[in-house]
DOBADREN-70655 format. One record per residue (C-alpha): residue in three letters; x, z, y; residue number from 1. Coordinates in steps of 0.1 Angstrom, whole numbers, always signed. Each point is the difference from the previous one (the first is absolute). Layout:
residues N
+------+-------+-------+-------+-------+
| baro |    px |    pz |    py | nutor |
+------+-------+-------+-------+-------+
|  Ala |     X |     Z |     Y |   NUM |
...
+------+-------+-------+-------+-------+
END
This chain:
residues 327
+------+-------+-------+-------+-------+
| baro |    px |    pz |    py | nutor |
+------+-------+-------+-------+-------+
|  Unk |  +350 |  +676 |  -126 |     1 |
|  Unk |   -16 |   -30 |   +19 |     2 |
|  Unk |   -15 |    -6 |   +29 |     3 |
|  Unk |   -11 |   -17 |   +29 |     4 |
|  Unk |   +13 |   +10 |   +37 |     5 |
|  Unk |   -15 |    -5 |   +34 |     6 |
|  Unk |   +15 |    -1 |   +34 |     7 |
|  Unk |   -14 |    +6 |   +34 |     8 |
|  Unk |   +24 |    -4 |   +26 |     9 |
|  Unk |   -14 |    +3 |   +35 |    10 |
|  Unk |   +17 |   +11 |   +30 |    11 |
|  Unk |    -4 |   +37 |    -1 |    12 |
|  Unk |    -6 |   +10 |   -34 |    13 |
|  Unk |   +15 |   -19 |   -36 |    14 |
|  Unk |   -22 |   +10 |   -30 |    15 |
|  Unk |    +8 |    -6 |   -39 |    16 |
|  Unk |   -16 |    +1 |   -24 |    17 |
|  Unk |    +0 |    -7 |   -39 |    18 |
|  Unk |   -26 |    +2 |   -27 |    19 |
|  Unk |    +3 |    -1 |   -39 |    20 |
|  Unk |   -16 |   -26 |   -19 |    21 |
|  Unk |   -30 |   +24 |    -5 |    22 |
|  Unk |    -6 |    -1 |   +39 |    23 |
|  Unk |   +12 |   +36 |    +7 |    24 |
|  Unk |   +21 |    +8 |   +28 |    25 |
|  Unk |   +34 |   +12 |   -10 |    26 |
|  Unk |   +18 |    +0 |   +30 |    27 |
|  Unk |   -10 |    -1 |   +34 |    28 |
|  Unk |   +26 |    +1 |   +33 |    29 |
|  Unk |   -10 |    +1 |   +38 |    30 |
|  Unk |   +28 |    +2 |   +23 |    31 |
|  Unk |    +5 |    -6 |   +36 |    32 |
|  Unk |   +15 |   -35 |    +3 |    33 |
|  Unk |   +20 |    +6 |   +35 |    34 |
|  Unk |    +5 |   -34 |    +8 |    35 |
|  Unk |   +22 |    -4 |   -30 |    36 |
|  Unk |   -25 |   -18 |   -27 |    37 |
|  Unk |   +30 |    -9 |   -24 |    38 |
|  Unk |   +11 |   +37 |    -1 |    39 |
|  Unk |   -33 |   +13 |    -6 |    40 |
|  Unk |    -5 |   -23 |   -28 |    41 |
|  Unk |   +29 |    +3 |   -18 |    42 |
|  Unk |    +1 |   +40 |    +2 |    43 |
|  Unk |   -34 |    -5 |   -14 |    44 |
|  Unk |    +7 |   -18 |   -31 |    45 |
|  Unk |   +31 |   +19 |    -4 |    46 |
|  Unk |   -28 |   +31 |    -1 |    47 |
|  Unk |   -19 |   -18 |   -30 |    48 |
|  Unk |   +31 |    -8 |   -15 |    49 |
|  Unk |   +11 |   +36 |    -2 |    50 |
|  Unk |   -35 |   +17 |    -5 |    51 |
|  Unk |    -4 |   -27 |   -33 |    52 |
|  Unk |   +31 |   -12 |   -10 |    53 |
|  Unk |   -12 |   -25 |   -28 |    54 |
|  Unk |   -19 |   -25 |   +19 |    55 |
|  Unk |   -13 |   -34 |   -10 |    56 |
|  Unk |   -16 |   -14 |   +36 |    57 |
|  Unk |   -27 |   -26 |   -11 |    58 |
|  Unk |    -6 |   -12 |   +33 |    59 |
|  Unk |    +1 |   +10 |   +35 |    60 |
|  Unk |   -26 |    -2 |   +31 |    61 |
|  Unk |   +11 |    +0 |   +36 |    62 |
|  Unk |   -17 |    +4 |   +32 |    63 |
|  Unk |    -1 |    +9 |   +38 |    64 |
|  Unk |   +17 |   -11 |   +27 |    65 |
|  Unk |   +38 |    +4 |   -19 |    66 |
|  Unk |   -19 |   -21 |   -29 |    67 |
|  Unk |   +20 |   -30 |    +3 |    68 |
|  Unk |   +39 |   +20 |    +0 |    69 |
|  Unk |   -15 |   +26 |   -29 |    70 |
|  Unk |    -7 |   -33 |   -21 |    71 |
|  Unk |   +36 |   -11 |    +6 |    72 |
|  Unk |   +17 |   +30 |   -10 |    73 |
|  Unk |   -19 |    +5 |   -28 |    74 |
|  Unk |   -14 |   -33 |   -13 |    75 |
|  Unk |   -30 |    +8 |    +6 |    76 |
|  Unk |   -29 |   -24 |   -25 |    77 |
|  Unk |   -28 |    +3 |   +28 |    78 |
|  Unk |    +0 |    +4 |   +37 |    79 |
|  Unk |   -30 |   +11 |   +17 |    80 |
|  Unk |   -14 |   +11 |   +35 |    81 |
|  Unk |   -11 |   +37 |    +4 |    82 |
|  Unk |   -40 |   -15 |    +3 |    83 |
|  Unk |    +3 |   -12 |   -38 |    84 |
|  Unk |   +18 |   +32 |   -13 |    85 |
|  Unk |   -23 |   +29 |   +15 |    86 |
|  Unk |   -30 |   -18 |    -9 |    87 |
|  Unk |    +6 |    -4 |   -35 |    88 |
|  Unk |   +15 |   +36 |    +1 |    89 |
|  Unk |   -33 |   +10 |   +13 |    90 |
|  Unk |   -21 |   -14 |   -25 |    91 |
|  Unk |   +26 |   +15 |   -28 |    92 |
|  Unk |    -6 |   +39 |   +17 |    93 |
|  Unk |   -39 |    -7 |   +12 |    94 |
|  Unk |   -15 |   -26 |   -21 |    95 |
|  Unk |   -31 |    -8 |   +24 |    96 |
|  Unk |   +18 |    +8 |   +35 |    97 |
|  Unk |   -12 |   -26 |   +22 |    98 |
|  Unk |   +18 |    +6 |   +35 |    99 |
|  Unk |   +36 |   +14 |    +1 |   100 |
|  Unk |   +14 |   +19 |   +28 |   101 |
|  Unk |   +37 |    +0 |    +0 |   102 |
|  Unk |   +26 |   +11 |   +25 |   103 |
|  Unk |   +34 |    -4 |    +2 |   104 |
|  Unk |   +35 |    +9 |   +17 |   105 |
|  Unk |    -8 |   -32 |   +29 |   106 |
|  Unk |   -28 |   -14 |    -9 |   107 |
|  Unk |   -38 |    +3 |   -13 |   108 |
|  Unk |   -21 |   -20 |   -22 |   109 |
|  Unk |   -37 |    +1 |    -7 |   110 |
|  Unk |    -9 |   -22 |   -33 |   111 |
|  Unk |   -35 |    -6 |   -14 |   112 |
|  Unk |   -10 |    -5 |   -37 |   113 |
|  Unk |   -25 |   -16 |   -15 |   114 |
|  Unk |    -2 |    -3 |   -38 |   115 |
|  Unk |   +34 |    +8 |    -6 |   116 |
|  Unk |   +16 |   -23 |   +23 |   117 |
|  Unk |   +15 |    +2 |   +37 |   118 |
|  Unk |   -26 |   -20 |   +20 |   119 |
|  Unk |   +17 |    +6 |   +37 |   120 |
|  Unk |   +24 |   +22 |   +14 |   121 |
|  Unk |    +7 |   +14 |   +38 |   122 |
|  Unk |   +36 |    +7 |    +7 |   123 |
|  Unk |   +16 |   +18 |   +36 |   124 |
|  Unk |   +36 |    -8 |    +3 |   125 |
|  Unk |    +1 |    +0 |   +38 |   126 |
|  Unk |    -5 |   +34 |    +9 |   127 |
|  Unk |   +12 |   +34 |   -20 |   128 |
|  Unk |   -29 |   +20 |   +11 |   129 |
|  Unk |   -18 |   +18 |   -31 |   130 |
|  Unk |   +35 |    -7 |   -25 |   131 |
|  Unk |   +23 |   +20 |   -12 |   132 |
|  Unk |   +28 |    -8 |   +23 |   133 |
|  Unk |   -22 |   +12 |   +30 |   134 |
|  Unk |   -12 |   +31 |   -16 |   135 |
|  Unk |   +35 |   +13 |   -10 |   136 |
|  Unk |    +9 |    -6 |   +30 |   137 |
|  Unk |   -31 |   +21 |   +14 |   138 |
|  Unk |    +8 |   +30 |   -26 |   139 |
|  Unk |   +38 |    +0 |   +17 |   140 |
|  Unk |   -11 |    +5 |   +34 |   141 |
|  Unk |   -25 |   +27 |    -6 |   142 |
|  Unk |   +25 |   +18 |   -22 |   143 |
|  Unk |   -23 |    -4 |   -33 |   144 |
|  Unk |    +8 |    -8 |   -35 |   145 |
|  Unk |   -11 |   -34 |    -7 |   146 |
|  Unk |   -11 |   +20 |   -39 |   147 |
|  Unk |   -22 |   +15 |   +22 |   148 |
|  Unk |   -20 |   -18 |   +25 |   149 |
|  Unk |   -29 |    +1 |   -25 |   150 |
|  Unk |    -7 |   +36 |    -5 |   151 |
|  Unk |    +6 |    +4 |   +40 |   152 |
|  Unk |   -25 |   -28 |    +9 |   153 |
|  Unk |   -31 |   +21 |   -25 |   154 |
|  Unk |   +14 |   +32 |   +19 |   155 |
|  Unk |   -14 |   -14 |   +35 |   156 |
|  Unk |   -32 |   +16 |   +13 |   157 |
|  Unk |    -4 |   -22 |   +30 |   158 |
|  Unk |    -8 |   -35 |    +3 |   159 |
|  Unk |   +26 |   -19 |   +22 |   160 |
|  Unk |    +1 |   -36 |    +7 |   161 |
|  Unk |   +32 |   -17 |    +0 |   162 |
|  Unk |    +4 |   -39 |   +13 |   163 |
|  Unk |    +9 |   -23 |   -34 |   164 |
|  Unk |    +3 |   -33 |   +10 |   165 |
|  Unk |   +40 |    +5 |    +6 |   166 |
|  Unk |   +23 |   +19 |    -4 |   167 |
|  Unk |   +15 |    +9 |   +35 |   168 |
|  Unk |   -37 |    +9 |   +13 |   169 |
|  Unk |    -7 |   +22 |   -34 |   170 |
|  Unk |   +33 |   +18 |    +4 |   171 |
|  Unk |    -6 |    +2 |   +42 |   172 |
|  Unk |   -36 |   +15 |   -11 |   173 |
|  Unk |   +15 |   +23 |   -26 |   174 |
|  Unk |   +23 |   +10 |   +29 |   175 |
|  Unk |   -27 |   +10 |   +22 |   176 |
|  Unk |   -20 |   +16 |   -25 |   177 |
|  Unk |   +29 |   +28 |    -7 |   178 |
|  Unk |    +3 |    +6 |   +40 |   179 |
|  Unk |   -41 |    +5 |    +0 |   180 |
|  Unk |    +7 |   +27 |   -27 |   181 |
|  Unk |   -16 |   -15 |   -30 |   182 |
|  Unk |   +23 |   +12 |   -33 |   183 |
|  Unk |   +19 |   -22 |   -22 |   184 |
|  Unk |   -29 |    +2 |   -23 |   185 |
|  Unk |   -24 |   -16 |   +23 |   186 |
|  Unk |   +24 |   -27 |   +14 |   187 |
|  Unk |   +11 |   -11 |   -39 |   188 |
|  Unk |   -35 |    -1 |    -8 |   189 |
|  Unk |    -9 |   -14 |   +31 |   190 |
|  Unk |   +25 |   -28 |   -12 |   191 |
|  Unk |    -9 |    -9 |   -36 |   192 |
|  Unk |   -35 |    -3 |   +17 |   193 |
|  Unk |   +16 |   -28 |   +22 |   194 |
|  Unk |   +27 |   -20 |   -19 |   195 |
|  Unk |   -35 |    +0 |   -27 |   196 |
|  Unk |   -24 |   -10 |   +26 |   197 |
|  Unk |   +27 |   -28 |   +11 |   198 |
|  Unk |    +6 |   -12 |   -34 |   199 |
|  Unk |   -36 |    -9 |   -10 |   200 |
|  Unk |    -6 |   -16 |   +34 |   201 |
|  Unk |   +24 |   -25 |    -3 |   202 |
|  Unk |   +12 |    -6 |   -40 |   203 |
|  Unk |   -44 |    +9 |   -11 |   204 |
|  Unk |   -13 |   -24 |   +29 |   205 |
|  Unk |   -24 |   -25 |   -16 |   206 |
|  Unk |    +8 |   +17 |   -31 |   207 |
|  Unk |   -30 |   +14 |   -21 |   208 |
|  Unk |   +19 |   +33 |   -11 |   209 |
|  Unk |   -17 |    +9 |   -35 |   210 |
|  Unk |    +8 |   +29 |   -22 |   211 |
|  Unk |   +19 |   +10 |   -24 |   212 |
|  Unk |   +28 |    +3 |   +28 |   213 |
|  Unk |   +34 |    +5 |   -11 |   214 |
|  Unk |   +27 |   +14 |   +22 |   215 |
|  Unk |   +37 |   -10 |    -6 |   216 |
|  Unk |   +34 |    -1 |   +15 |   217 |
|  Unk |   +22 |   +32 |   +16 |   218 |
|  Unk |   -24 |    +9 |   +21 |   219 |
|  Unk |   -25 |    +7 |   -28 |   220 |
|  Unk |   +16 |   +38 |    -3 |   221 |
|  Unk |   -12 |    +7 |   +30 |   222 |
|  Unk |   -32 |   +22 |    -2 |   223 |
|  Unk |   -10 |    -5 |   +32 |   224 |
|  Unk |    -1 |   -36 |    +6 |   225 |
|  Unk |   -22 |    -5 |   -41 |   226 |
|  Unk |   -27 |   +24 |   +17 |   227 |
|  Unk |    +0 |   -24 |   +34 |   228 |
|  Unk |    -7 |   -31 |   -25 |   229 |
|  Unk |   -27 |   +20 |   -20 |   230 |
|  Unk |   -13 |    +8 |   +33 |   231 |
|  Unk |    +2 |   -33 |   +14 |   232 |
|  Unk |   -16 |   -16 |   -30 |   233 |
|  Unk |   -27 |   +25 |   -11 |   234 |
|  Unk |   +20 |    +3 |   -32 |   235 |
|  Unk |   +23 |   +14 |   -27 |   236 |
|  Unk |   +31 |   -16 |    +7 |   237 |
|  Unk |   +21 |    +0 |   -34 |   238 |
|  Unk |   +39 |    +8 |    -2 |   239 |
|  Unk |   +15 |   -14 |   -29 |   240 |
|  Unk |   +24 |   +25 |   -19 |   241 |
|  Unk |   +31 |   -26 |    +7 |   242 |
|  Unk |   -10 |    -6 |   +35 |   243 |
|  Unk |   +31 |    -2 |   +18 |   244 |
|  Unk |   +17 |   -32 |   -29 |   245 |
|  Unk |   -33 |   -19 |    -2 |   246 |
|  Unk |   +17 |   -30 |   +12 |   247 |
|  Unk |   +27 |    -1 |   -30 |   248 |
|  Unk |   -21 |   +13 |   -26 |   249 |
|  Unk |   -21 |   -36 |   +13 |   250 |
|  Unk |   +32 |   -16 |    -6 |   251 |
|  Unk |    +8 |   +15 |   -37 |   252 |
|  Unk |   -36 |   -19 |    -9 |   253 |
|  Unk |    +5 |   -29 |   +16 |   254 |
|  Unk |   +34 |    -1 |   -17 |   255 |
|  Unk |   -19 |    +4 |   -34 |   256 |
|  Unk |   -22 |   -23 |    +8 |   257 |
|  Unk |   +30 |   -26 |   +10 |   258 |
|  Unk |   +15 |    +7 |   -36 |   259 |
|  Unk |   -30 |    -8 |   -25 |   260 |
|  Unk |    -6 |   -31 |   +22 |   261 |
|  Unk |   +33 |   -14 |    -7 |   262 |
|  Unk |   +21 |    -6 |   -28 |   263 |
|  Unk |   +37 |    +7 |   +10 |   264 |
|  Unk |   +17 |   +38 |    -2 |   265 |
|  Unk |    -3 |   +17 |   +34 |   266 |
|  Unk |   +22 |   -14 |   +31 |   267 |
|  Unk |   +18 |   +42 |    +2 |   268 |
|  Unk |   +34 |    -5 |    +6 |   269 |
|  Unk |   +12 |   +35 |   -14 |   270 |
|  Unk |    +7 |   +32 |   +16 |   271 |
|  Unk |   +38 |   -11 |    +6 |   272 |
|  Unk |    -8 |   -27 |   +20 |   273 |
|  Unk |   -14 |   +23 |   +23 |   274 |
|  Unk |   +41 |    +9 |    +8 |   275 |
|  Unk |    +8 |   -32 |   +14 |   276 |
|  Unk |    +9 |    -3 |   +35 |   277 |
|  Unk |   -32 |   -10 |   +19 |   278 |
|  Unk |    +3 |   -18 |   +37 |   279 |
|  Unk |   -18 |   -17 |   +21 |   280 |
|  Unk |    +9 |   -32 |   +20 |   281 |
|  Unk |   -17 |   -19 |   +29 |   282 |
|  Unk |    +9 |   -32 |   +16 |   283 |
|  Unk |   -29 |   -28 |   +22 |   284 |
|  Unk |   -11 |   -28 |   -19 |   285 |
|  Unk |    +4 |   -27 |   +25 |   286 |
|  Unk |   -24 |   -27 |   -24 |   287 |
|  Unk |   -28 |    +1 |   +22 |   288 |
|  Unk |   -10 |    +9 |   +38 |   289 |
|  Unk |   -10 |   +33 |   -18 |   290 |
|  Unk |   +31 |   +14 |    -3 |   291 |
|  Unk |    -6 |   +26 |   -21 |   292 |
|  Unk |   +20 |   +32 |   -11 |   293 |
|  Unk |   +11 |    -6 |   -37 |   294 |
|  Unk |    +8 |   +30 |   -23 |   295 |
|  Unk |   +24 |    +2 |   -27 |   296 |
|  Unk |    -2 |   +25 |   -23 |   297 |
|  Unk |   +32 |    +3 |   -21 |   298 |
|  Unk |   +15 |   +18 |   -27 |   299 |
|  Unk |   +35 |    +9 |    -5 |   300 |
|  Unk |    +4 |   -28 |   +25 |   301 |
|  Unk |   -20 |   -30 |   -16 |   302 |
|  Unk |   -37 |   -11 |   +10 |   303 |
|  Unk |   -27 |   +13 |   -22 |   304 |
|  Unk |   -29 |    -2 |   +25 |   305 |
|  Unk |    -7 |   -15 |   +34 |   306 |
|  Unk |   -27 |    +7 |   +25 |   307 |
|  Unk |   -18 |   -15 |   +37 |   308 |
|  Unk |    +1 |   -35 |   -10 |   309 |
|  Unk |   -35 |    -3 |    +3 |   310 |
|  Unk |    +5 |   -41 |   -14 |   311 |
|  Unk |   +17 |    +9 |   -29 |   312 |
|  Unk |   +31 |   -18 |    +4 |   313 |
|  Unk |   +22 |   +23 |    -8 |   314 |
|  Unk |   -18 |   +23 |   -23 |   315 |
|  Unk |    +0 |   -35 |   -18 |   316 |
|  Unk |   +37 |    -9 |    +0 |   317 |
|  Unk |    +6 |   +37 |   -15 |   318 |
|  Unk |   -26 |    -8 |   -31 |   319 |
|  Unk |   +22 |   -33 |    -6 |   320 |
|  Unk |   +30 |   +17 |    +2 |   321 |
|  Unk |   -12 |   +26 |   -28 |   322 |
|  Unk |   -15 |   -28 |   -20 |   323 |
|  Unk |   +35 |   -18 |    -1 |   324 |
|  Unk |   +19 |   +30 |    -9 |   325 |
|  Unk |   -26 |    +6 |   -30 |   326 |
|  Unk |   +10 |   -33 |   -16 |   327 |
+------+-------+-------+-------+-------+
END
């Protein structure tokens, strides 16, 4: 069979997924990536090599914040921030959405679309208030199921207001709250009100927010925080059925997209070469006043990939050192 893969690596959650050449989903992974990216990936594609065990990969898409090491150990033929893949996932789920919502382990991104194109995007990477990180952490403490914060937050019967803006004053409020009396109900209610009202404050300021709204990321199974957009907004907000891999399914298009555009085979370097020994090196570049942190990615002990040279001096000496050992 062949396909096309796409990889979101980000820094809670790693998502894979890979379509046929008929632009079907035949396998789809989301795992928790536990500060091991390389791991995650390679028990992923280890997944789709046992769930389909004659595999011709076409071409591969990767994106996220591990977008950059995913490339590396797969040979990856496109690279691509997160902004890029969820809106042309978007459009591939919701044809006419025009503002996405999407929420992630650490951060939140609010993107607007006008005729099938990302006109602007918001993005919160300072604080964790309203992400995923922050309401796991929230479901711990009150002793709830993460599965089901949703169904608890329609439960509530009483409107409580929770602080948003951060995350030590929401969890202080929440704190309060439960001595007052109000059940867990209320508070998580109370909360997906907040982290809601916080969101479209900051990422939707200046924005025009227009429907067809699209929610996306994680968080997007949680009941609770879809009816505080709706009622935010004055709309349906819409839940696509592959909410929680949005990002790599952007990433599996993109990567087809790459592939008709150019004329060589695919850059995949093979499921074996997945088993090499992967490490990371660091030392300063001392070229400049900068003196910046340079990374080395290497496998089985030789360079493949470096990073933080924001000149491109080194990234440059590797590419001549490949070109001379091609000829």
């Amino acid at each position: 069979m062949e396909i096309l893969a796409g990889v979101d690596v980000g820094s809670v959650s790693t998502n894979i997924v890979a379509l046929s050449e008929s632009g079907d989903i035949v396998f789809k992974y989301y795992v928790r990536t536990n500060g091991q990216p390389m791991d995650a990936v390679r028990f992923g594609f280890s997944r789709l090599r046992e769930e389909h065990n004659d595999l011709t990969v076409l071409g591969i898409g990767t994106t996220g914040s591990g977008r950059q090491l995913a490339a590396v150990l797969l040979g990856a033929d496109i690279v691509k921030n997160e902004i890029t893949a969820h809106g042309v996932a978007a459009l591939r789920e919701v044809k006419e959405v025009t503002t996405i919502f999407e929420i992630g382990g650490q951060d939140s991104k609010i993107i607007p679309i006008r005729e099938g194109m990302v006109t602007d995007f918001a993005m919160n990477t300072v604080c964790a208030a309203g992400t995923g990180s922050f309401l796991d952490h929230q479901s711990e403490r009150l002793g709830v199921p993460i599965e089901r914060f949703g169904d608890l937050a329609l439960q509530a019967t009483t409107e409580v207001r929770i602080a948003g803006r951060c995350t030590v004053f929401a969890e202080s409020d929440m704190i309060a709250k439960q001595q007052y009396g109000f059940s867990k109900s209320d508070i998580i209610w109370g909360l997906c009100k907040a982290l809601v009202r916080n969101y479209t404050n900051n990422l939707g300021r200046g924005k025009k927010l227009e429907p067809p709204f699209v929610f996306q990321g994680g968080i997007a199974a949680n009941k609770g925080i879809k009816k505080a957009f709706e009622e935010a907004v004055g709309h349906e907000v819409i839940v696509p059925s592959n909410y929680e891999v949005m990002g790599a399914i952007g990433g599996v298009i993109l990567a087809r997209e790459e592939i008709e555009r150019k004329p060589e085979e695919t850059s995949f370097k093979g499921f074996d070469y997945l088993n090499l020994d992967f490490r990371p090196s660091s030392f300063t570049c001392n070229g400049c006043s900068n003196s910046r942190e340079v990374i080395n990615a290497k496998a089985d002990g030789k360079i493949v990939a470096v990073w933080g040279d924001r000149c491109g001096k080194w990234q440059e000496q590797l590419r001549r050192k490949k070109r001379a050992s091609t000829t």
